[in-house]
N, C-alpha and C positions, 0 to 999 in steps of 0.2 A: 409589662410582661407579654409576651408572641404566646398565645392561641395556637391551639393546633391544628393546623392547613394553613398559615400564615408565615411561616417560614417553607421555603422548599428546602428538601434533602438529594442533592443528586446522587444518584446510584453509575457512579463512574464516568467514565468519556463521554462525547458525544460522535459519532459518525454520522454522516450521509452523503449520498450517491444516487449522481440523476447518468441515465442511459438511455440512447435515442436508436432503436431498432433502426431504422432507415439513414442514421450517420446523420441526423441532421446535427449542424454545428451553433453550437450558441455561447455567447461568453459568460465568464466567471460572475455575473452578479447574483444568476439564482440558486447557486450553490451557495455564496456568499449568505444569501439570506437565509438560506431554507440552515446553515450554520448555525447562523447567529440567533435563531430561535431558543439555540441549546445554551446559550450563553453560560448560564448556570453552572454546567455539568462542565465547565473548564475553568481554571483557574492564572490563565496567563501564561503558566510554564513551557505550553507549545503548542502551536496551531499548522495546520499544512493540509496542504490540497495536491492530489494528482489528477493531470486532464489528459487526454489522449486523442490525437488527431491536427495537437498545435500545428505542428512543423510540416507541414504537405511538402516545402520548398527540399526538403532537405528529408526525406520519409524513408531513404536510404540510408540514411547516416545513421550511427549511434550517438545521440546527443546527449552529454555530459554537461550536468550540471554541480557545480563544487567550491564548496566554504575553502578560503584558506586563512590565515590567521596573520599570516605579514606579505608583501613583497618576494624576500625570500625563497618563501614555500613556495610563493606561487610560480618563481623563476625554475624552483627544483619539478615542481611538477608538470612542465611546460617541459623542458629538456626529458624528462621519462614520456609525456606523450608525444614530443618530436620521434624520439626513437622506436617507439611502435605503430605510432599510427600517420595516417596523412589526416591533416588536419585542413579541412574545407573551409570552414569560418570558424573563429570566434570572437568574443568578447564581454562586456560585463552584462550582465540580466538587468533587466530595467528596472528600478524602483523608486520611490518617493519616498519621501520623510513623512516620521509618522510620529506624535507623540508619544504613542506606548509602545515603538517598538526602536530598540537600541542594544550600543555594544555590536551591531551587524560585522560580521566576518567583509572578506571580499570575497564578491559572489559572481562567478563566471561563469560565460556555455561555450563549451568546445560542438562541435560537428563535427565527425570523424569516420576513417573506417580501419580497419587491422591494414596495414600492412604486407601485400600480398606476399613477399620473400618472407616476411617472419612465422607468416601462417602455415605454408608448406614447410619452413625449416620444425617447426611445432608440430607441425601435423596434428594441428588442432582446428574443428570447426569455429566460426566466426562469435558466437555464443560462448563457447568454454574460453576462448582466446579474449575477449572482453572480460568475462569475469572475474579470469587470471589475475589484467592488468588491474581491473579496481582493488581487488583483493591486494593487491602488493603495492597500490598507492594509499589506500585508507590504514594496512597492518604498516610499512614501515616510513611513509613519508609525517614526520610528525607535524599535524597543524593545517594537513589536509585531509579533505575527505570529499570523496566521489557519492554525492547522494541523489544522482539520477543519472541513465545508465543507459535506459530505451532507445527506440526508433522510435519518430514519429509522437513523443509523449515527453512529460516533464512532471517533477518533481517541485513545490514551491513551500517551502517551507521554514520556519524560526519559530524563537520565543517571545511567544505572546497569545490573545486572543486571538481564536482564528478567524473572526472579521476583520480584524486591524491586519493580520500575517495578509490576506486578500487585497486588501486593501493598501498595502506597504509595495506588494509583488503588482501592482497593475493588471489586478486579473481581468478585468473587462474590457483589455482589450486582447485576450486570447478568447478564441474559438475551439470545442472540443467537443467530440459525439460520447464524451464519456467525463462525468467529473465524480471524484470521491474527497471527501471533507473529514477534518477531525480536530477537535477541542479535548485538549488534555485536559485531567485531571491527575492531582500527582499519589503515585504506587510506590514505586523503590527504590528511584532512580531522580537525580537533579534533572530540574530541565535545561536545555543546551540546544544548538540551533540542529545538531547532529542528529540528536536525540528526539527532536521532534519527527508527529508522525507526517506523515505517511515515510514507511523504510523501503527503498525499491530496491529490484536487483535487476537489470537488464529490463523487460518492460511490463515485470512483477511489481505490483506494487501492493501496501498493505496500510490500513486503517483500523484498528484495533480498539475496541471496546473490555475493559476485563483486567484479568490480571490470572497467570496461566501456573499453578502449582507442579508442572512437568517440567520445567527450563532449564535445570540440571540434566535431565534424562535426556531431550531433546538436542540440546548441546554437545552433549558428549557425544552424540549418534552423527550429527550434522559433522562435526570435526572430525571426525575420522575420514571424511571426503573433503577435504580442503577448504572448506568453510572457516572463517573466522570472526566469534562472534565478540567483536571487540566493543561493544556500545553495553553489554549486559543489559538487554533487552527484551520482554520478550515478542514484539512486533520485529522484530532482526530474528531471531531464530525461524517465526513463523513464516517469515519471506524465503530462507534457506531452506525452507522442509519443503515447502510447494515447489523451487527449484526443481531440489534434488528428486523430488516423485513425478512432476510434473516435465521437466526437461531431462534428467540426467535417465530416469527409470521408466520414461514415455508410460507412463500410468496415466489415464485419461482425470481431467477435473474431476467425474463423479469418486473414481476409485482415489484420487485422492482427498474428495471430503468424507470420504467410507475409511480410510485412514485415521485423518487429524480426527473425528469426531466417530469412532467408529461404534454400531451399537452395541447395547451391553453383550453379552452373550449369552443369557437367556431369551431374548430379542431374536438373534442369528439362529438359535437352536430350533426354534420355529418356522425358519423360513426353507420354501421349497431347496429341493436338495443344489442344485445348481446353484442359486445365489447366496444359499447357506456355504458349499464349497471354496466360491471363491472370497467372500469375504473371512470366513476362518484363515483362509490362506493368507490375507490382507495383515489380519491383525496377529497372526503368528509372525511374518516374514516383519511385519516396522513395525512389532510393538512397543519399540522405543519413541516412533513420534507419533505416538498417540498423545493428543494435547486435552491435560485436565484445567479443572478450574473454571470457572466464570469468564467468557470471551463471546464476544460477537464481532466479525469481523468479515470485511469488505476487501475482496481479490479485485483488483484493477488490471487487467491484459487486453494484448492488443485485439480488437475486435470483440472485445467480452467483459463481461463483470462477474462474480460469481458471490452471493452473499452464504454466512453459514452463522451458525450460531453453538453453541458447548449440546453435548446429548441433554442434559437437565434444562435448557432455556432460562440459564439464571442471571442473562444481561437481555437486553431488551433490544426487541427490531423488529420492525412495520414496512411491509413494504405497499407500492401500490404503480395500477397502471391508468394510465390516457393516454387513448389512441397510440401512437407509438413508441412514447416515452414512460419509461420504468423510473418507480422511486424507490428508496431505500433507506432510513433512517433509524435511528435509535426511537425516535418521539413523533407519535404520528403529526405533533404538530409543525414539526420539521418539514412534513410534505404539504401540508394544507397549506403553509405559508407561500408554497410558491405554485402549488396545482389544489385548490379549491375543493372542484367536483371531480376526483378520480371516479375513470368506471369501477375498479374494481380496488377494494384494500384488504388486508390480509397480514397475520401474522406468523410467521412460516414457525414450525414446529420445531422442540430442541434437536440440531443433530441432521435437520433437513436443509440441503443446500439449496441456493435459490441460483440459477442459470440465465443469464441474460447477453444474448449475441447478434450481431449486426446481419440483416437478414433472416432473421428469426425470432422465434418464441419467447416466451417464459417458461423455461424448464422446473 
């Protein structure tokens, strides 16, 4: 018979995310590790990592990375991005055989850019014209899916644990001033290679700890702007909301974690009149994506990281600094496994966003 503190209980996912103020660039093993601490709190059904700063060669391009399911698909969706985009390189992403990891899609990276006649016939910026096109390869190409989208960043991800997924993808020999990590645990949803995290949209990406009781309300609000949340997600919605406030509504990071996790309103009723203003304003104007439930999660953008957690802090996250390099994790032992002597550790507060950018602070 198991004693009690003899079995562990994991309380959800795991995440973490290392970020290097000065861009220094380092590869995938101590992300890899500082993972794998969390072993626990995953159960095989999906692992994935986003890094930012891989591609320097190519930092112009929008790099596409995408599952497809036969030959076929891959020839239909090769003829749809002949037609919108020029295509500067591609070919398959690199990986190794792994024993726990199988069933693999075909996994390829396009390097790309819009199509300058299509962009003025659209009269669409280069940003909503990418979107478009994954939006209409992932809703009507069946058996493909665009699940990294960025400049200069990438997406790696399947079903499995996320040191084997690491380990499968040859992350140690990519270089990145920014990595985020995440070991599923299963909510409502099968695991599938799609489906695992990290969900990116252009050079959004997301890592999600939780399980978010708003995903109806949030959805319906996100679709009515073109979004389509075809994975029944709720790390896909939460990538569409940050978009949609963050690009489409230029609401800055802070105002939009004053959104997704906005304070209660007894909270705002307190506060001086000016910031009591604009955030009543916040939570009247998208009180549809204000996201409830237990979540802690990890924004990946270009030059920045931004951690946040639910108003209640009822999923867990530690963060910590050395010298230039920022940690982030569900489990502080997540960070001691791979920075020891941090100067400084801390547990940021429910509802409090954590800011981390190149050339700069900890906000």
């Amino acid at each position: 018979m198991q004693k009690e503190g003899q079995v562990r209980i994991p309380s959800g996912c795991a995440i973490s995310g290392i970020f290097s103020k000065k861009g220094k660039l380092q590869n995938g093993e101590s992300i890899i590790t500082s993972i794998t601490t969390m072993h626990d709190r995953s159960n095989g059904l999906g692992g994935g990592f986003a890094a930012y700063g891989i591609y320097p060669e190519y930092k112009d391009l929008f790099a596409f990375h995408i599952f497809y399911e036969d030959t076929e698909v891959k020839k239909e969706t090769e003829k749809f991005l002949e037609s919108y985009f020029e295509v500067a390189d591609f070919g398959i992403i690199p990986t190794r055989r792994h024993p726990n990891i199988s069933n693999e899609p075909i996994i390829m990276r396009y390097f790309v850019k819009p199509i300058t006649a299509k962009l003025i016939e659209d009269q669409l910026d280069e940003a909503e014209y990418v979107v478009r096109c994954v939006t209409n390869i992932n809703s009507h190409i069946k058996g493909a899916y665009v699940f990294s989208s960025g400049k200069n960043m990438g997406v790696f991800k399947a079903v499995g644990f996320p040191e084997d997924v690491g380990n499968f993808y040859k992350l140690e020999e990519y270089t990145a001033y920014c990595w985020t990590a995440h070991g599923r645990y299963p909510t409502n949803t099968p695991g599938w290679w799609g489906g695992a995290h990290p969900f990116a949209l252009l050079d959004y990406s997301i890592v999600h700890n939780g399980e978010i009781s708003s995903y109806d309300a949030n959805r319906r609000f996100v679709e009515m702007f073109g979004y389509k949340c075809t994975l029944l997600t709720d790390t896909e919605v939460i990538t569409y909301i940050i978009d949609y406030l963050h690009r489409k509504q230029r609401l800055t990071l802070e105002d939009v974690a004053s959104v997704i996790a906005a304070p209660f309103w007894s909270i705002i009723d307190k506060m001086p009149a000016q910031e009591k203003e604009k955030l009543t304003f916040l939570r009247n104007v998208f009180s549809s994506l204000l996201i409830t439930g237990p979540f802690s999660i990890l924004l990946g953008y270009t030059g920045g990281m931004m951690a946040l957690n639910d108003r209640l802090k009822l999923r867990s996250m530690v963060a910590a600094e050395k010298d230039d390099m920022v940690y982030i994790a569900s489990e502080e032992c997540a960070i001691r496994a791979i920075e020891p002597s941090p100067d400084r550790i801390w547990s940021p507060r429910g509802g409090e966003p954590i800011f981390v950018n190149l050339d700069g602070g900890v906000l």
